[in-house]
C-alpha positions as CSV (number, residue, x, y, z in Angstrom):
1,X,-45.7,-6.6,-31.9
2,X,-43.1,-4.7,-33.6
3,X,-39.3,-5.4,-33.4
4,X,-35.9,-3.0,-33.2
5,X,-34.0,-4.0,-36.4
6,X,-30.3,-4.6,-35.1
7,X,-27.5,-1.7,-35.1
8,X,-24.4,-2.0,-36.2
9,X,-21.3,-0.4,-35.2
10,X,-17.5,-0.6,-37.1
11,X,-15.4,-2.8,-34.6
12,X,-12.4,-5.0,-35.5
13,X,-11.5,-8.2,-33.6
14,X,-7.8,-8.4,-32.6
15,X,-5.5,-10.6,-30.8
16,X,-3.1,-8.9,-28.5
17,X,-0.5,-11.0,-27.0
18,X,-2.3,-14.0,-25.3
19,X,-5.8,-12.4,-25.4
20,X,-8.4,-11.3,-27.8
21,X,-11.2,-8.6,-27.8
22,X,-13.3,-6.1,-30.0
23,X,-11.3,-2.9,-30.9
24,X,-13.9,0.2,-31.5
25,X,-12.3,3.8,-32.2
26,X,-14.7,6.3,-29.6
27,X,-16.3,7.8,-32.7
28,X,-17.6,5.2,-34.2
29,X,-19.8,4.3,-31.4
30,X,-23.4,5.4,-30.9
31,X,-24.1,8.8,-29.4
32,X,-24.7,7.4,-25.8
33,X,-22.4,4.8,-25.9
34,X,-19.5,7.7,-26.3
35,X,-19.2,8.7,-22.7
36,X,-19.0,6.2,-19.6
37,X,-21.9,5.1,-18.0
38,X,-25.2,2.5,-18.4
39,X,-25.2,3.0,-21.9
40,X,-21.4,2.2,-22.8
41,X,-21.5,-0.8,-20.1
42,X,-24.5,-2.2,-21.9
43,X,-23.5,-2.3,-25.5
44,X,-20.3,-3.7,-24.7
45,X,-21.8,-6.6,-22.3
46,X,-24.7,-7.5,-25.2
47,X,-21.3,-7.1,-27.6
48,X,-19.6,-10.0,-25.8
49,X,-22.8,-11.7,-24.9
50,X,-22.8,-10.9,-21.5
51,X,-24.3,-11.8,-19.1
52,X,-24.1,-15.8,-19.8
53,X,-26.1,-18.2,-17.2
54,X,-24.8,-20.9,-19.2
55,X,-21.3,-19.4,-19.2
56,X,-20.5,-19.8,-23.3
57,X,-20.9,-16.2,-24.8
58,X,-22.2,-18.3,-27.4
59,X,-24.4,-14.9,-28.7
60,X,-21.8,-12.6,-28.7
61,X,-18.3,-12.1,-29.9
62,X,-17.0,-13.2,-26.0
63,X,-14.7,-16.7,-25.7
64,X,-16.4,-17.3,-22.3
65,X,-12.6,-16.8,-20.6
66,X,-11.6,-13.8,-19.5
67,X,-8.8,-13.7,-21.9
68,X,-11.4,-13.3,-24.8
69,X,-14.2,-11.4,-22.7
70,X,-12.6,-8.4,-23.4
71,X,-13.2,-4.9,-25.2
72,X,-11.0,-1.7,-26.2
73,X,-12.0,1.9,-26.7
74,X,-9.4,3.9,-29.0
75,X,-9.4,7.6,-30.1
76,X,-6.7,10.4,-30.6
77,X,-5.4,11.8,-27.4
78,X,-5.9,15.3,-26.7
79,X,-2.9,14.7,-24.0
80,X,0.4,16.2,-25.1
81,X,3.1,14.0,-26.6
82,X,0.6,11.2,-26.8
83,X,-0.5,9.4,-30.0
84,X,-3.6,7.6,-28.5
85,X,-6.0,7.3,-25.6
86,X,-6.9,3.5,-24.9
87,X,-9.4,2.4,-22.7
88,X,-10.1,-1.0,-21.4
89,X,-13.0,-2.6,-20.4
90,X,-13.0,-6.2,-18.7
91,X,-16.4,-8.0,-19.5
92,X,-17.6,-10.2,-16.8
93,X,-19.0,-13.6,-18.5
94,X,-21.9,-14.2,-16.3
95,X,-22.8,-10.7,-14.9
96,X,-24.1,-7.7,-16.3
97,X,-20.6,-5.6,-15.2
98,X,-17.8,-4.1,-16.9
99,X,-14.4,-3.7,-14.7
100,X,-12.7,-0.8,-15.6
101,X,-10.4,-0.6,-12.6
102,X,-6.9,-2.1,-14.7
103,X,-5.5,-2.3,-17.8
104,X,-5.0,-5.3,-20.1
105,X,-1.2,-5.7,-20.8
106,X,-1.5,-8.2,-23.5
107,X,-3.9,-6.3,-25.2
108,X,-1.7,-3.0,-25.3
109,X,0.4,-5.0,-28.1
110,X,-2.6,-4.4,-30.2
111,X,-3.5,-1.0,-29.7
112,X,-0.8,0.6,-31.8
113,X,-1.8,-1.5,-34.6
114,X,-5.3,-0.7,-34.3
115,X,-4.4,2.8,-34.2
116,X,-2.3,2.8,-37.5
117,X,-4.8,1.4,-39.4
118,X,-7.5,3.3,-38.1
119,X,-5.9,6.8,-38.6
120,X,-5.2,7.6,-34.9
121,X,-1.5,8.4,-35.6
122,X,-0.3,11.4,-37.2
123,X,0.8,9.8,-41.0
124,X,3.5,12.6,-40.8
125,X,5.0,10.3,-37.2
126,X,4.9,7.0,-39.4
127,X,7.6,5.3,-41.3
128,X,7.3,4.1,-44.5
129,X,9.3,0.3,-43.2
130,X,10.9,0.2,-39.6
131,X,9.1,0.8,-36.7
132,X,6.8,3.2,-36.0
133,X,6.7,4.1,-32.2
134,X,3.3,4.5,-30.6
135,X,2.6,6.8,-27.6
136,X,-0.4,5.2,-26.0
137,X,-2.2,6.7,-22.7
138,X,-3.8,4.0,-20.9
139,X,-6.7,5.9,-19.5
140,X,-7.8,3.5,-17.1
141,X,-4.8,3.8,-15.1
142,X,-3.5,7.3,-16.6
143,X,0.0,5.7,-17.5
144,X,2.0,5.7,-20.9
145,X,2.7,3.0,-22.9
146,X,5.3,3.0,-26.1
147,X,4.4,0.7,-28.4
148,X,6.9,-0.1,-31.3
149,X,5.1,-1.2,-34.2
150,X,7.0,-2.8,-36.6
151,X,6.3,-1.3,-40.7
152,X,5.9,-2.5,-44.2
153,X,5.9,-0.5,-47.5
154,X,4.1,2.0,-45.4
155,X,1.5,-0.6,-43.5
156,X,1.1,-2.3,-40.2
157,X,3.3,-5.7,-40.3
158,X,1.5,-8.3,-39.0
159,X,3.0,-11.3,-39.9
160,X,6.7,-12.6,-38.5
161,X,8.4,-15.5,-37.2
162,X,8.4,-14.0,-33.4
163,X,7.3,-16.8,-31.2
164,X,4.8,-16.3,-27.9
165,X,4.4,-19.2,-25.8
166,X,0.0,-19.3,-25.6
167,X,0.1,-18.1,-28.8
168,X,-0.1,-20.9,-31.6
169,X,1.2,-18.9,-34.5
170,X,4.4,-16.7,-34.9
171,X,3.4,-13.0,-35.7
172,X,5.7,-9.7,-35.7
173,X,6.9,-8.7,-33.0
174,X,5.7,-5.8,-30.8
175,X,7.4,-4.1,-27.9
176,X,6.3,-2.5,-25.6
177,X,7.4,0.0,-22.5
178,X,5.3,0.7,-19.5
179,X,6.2,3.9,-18.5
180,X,6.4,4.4,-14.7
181,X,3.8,1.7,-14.2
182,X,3.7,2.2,-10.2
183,X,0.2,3.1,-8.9
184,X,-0.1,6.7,-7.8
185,X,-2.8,6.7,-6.0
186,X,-3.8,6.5,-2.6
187,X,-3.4,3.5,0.1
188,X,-1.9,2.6,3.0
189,X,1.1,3.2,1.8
190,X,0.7,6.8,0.8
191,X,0.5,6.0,-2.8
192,X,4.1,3.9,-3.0
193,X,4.7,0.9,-5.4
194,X,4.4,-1.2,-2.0
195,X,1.1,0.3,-0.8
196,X,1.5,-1.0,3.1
197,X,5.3,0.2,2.4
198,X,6.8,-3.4,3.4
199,X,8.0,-5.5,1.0
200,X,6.3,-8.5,2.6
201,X,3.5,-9.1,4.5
202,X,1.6,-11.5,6.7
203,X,-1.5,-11.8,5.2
204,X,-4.1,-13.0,7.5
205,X,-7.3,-14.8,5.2
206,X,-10.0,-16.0,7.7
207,X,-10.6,-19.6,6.8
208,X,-7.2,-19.8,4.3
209,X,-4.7,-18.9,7.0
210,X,-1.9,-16.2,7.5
211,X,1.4,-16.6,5.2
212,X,3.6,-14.2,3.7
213,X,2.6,-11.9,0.6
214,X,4.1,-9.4,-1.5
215,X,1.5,-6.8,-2.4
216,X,2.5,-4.2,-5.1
217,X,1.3,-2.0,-7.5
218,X,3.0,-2.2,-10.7
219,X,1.6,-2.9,-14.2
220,X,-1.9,-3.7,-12.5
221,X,-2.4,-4.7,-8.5
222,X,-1.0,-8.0,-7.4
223,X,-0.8,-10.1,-4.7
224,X,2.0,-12.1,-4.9
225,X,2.5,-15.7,-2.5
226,X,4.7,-18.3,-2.3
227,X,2.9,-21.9,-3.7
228,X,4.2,-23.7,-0.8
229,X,2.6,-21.6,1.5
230,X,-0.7,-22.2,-0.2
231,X,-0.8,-25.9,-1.1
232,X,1.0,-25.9,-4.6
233,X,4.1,-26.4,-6.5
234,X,3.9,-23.7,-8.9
235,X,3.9,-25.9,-12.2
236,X,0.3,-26.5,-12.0
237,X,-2.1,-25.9,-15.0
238,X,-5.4,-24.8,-15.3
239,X,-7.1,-27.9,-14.9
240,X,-5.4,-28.7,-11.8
241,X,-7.1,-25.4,-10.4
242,X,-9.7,-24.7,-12.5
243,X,-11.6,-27.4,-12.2
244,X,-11.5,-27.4,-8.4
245,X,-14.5,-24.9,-7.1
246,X,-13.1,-24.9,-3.1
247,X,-9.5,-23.5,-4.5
248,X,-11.0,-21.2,-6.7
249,X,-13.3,-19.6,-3.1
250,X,-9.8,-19.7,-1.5
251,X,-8.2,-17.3,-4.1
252,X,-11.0,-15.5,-4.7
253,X,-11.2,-15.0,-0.3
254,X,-7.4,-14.5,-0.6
255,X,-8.2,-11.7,-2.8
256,X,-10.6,-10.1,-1.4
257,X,-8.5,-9.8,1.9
258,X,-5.4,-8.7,-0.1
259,X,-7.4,-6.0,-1.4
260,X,-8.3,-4.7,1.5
261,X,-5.6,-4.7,3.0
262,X,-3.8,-2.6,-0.6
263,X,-6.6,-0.4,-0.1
264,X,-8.3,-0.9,-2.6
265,X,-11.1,-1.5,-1.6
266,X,-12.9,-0.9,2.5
267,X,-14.9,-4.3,3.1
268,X,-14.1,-7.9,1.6
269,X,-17.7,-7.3,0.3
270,X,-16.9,-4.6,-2.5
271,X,-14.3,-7.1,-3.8
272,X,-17.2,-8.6,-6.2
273,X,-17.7,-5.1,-7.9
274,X,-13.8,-5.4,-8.5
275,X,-13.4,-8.2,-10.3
276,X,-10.4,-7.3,-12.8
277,X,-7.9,-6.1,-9.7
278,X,-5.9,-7.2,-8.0
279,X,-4.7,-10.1,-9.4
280,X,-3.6,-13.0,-7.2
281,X,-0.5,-15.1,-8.3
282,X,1.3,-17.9,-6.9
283,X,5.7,-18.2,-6.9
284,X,8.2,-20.9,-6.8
285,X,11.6,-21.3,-7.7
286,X,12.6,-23.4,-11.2
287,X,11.1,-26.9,-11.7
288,X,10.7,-29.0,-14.7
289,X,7.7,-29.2,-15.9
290,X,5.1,-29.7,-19.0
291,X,3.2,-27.0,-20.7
292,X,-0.3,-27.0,-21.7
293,X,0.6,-27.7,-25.1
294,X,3.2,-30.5,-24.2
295,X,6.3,-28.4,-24.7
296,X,9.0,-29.5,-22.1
297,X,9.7,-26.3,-19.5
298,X,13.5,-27.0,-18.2
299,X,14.1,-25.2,-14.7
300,X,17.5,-23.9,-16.2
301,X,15.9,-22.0,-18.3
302,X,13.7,-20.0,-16.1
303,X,14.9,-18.2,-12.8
304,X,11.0,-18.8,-11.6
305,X,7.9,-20.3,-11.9
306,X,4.7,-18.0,-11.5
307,X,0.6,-18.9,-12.3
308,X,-1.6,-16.2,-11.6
309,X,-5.6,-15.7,-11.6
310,X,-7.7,-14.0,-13.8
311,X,-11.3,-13.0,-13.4
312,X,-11.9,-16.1,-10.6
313,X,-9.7,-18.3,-13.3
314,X,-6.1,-19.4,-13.5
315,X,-5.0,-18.1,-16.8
316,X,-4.2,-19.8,-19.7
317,X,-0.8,-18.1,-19.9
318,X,0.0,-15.0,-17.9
319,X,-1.4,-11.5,-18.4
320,X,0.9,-9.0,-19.4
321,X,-0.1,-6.3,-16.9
322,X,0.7,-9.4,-14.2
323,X,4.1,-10.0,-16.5
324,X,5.0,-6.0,-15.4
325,X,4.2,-6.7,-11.8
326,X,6.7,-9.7,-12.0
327,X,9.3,-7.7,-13.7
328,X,9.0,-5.1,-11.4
329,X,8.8,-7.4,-8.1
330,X,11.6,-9.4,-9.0
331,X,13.9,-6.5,-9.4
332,X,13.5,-4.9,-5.9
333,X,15.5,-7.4,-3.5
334,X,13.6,-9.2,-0.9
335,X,10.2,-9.2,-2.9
336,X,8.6,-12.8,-2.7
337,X,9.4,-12.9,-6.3
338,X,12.8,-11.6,-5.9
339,X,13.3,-14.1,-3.5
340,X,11.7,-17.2,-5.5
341,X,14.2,-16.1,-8.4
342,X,17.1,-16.6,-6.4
343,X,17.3,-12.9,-4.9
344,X,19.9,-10.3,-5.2
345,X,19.6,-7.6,-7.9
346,X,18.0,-7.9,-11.6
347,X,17.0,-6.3,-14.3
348,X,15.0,-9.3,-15.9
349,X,13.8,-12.9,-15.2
350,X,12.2,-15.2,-17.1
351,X,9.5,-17.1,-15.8
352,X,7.7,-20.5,-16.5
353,X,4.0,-20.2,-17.1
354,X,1.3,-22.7,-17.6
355,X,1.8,-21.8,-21.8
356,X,5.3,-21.7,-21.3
357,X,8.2,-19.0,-20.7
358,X,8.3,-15.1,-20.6
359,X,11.0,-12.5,-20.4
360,X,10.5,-9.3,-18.7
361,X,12.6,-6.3,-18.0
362,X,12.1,-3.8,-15.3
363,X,14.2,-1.1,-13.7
364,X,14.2,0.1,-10.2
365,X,15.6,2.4,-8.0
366,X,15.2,3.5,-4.7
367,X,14.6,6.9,-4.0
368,X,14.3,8.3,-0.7
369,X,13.7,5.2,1.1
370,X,10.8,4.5,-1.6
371,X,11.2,1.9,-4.7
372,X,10.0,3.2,-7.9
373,X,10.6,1.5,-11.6
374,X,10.7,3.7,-14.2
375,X,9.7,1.7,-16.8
376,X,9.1,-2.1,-17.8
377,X,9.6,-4.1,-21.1
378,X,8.5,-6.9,-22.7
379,X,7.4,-8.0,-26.2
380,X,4.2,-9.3,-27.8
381,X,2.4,-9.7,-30.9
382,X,-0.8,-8.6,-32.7
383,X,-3.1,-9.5,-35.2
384,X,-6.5,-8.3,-37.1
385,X,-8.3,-11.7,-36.8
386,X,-11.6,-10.0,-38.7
387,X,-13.4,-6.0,-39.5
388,X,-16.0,-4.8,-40.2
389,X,-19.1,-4.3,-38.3
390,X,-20.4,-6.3,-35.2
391,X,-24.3,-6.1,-34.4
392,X,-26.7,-5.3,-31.2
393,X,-30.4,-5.6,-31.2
394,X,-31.9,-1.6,-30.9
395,X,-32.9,-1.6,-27.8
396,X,-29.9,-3.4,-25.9
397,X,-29.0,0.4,-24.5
């Protein structure tokens, strides 16, 4: 019987803020592989060593969360004023899917970097130290993202004493602005940032209950609820949640209706081919609590606490596309969020997460009756954790 050697394609493996994935520039892939479809999907599940019965990853480059189940496609954008096209692709752990529906927020701190090194950017647009801005177009969601990239005797800077709670090492610091990160498209509500055009609902989950929501579209879909409503404080960690399979069918059912009711999707049903968005996360106002890693979380020094789902999993942290919809949220009065920050009018909170504390910035207006932000900030870090090539069996696509 005779046997495919394995292929193998350049990739580097990053860490972008809180999460970690395998970068691949869009030329470097196989013929097939260049264009979406079977192929692409594919490569990238055997890649991450999906899908797992046993849930480990443990034969691909995957971390069996879905902060590590992750991969990015880069090339040079053909877009006007725009440095780099990144695509995103969410690897489901134990199905053969990839969600392409969102972006990955934390993972947009590493994309400038990537592109840098990889000769995306125009050396002409690069400083020799300072910081290099990045003009990334998210294609997934068809928004821009500047990245500021911080330089060093004419190389990406990678090392730093910034400090990100759910990361244990300091790195340099990258900031980043989401441009205009309201959803365009089409919903209820005609395309707005609040897609049934209220800033609150009642959400009505058969078998859950009906209690208030916030459902917005900002950074990536979210469905914001007060923990009360739902059973919880708001200073829980994963285990508390994780490890409990009848909250985890709530969420995902609270989901599933949320989505529906964004329009996002037409029948609870297509909510399992959607797995990346929306996101569902929980609010409550500032409370002491203890990290995951033991550090002491004061509540006056957060205006909020907020723990949000990722991929049928609390995460670890807090994703950054989430971290936009909090900014953005708590800066329109009367949100949920707003509200569980003390309310009134914002430009930034800080929240406590599972890790610890984030700061986000956002800036909204209202315009004709409709809110709008016009862009988000917040900073991360990045870092090449290993490059070269990663490997696939011949006949995986």
């Amino acid at each position: 019987m005779s046997h495919l050697p394995q292929i193998k394609i350049p990739a580097t493996y990053m860490r972008g803020g809180t999460s970690k994935g395998v970068f691949f520039r869009l030329q470097d892939l196989p013929a097939p592989c260049q264009m979406p479809g079977a192929a692409r999907d594919a490569l990238l599940l055997r890649v991450i060593g999906s899908p797992d019965p046993y849930g480990k990853q443990i034969d691909g480059m995957g971390g069996a969360t879905s902060s590590t189940s992750k991969t990015v496609i880069l090339s040079r954008s053909s877009r006007p004023d725009h440095d780099v096209d990144y695509l995103f692709g969410q690897v489901s752990i134990d199905r053969a899917f990839v969600d392409w529906s969102g972006n990955c927020g934390n993972l947009s701190a590493a994309v400038g970097p990537f592109a840098i090194a990889n000769g995306l950017v125009d050396p002409s647009r690069l400083p020799e130290n300072g910081l290099a801005t990045v003009r990334i177009w998210q294609a997934n969601i068809g928004k821009t993202i500047i990245a500021q990239v911080p330089m060093t005797q004419g190389a990406v800077q990678e090392t730093g004493d910034f400090e990100l709670d759910g990361v244990t090492f300091p790195a340099a610091e990258v900031q980043l602005e989401f441009i205009d990160p309201a959803d365009e498209g089409e919903g209820e509500g005609g395309g707005a940032m609040f897609p049934t055009g209220n800033l609150v609902d009642d959400l009505e989950v058969p078998g859950v209950g009906t209690f208030q929501a916030t459902l917005i579209n900002a950074g990536i879909p979210t469905i914001f609820v007060n923990a009360e409503a739902i059973g919880y404080a708001g200073t829980e960690l994963q285990d508390a949640i994780n490890g409990d399979a009848k909250a985890l069918a709530r969420f995902e059912t609270i989901r599933a209706y949320g989505a529906v009711r964004m329009g996002l999707i037409k029948d609870i049903a297509e909510a399992a081919q959607r797995q990346h968005t929306p996101k569902v996360a929980f609010v409550a106002g500032p409370a002491d609590y203890v990290s995951s890693s033991g550090k002491p979380v004061a509540a006056a020094d957060i205006d909020l606490c907020v723990r949000a789902l990722s991929m049928g999993k609390l995460h670890h942290a807090m994703m950054g596309t989430a971290a936009v919809a909090i900014g953005t949220a708590a800066a329109v009065p009367g949100t949920l969020v707003n509200l569980a920050a003390g309310g009134g009018a914002r430009t930034a909170v800080r929240f406590g997460h599972p890790s610890g504390t984030l700061r986000v910035g956002a800036e909204a207006t209202r315009v004709n009756g409709q809110w709008t932000v016009t862009k988000a900030i917040m900073s991360r870090s990045a870092r090449v954790l290993m490059e070269g090539w990663v490997r696939v069996p011949g006949d995986t696509f």
